[in-house]
C-alpha positions in Angstrom: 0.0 0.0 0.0 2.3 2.8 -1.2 -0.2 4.6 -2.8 -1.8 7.3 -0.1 -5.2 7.4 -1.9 -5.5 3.6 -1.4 -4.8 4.1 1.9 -7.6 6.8 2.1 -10.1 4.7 0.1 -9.4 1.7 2.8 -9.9 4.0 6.2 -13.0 5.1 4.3 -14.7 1.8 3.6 -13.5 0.2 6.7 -15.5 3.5 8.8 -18.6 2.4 6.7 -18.2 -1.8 7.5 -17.7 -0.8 10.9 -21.3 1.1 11.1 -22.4 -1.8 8.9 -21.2 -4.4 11.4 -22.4 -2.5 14.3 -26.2 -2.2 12.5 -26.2 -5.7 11.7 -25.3 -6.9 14.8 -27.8 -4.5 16.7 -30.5 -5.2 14.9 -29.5 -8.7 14.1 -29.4 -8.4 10.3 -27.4 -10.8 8.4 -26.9 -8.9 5.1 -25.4 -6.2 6.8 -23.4 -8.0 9.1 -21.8 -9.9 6.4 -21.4 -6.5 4.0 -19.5 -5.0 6.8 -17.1 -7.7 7.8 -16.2 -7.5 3.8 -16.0 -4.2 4.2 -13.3 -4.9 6.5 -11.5 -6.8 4.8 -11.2 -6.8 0.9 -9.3 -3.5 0.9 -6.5 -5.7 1.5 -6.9 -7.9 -1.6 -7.5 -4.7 -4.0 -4.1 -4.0 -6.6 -5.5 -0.8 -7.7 -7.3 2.2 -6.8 -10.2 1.9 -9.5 -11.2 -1.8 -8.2 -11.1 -0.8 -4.5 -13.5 1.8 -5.1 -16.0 0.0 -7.6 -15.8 -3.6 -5.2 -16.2 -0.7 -2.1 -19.5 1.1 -3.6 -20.8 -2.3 -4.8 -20.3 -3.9 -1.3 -21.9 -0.6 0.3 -25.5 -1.1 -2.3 -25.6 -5.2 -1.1 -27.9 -4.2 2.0 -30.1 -1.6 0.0 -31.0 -4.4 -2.7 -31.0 -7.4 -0.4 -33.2 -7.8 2.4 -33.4 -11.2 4.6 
């Protein structure tokens, strides 16, 4: 990670999984539960700053369009 905007990109998706994880487990939701632990994590897998940011936004819409 020696680009800085990657860096930014990660601290930013990781705030949003953390509220994620925090609704899901409040509330006892699975979908958003789930959306924030990967939230979490896959910054860590991304090679470039393009894919982080389309896998973050698509992994942030997962609890609009599903609901269980």
């Amino acid at each position: 990670m020696s680009d800085p905007s990657i860096m930014l990109w990660s601290v930013l998706f990781g705030g949003i999984g953390l509220g994620f994880f925090i609704y899901g487990k409040k509330q006892r939701a699975i979908v958003p539960l789930f959306s924030g632990i990967a939230l979490f994590i896959f910054p860590y897998f991304m090679p470039s700053v393009l894919t982080l940011v389309i896998v973050g936004i698509v992994l942030i819409a997962i609890p609009y369009f599903i609901k269980l």
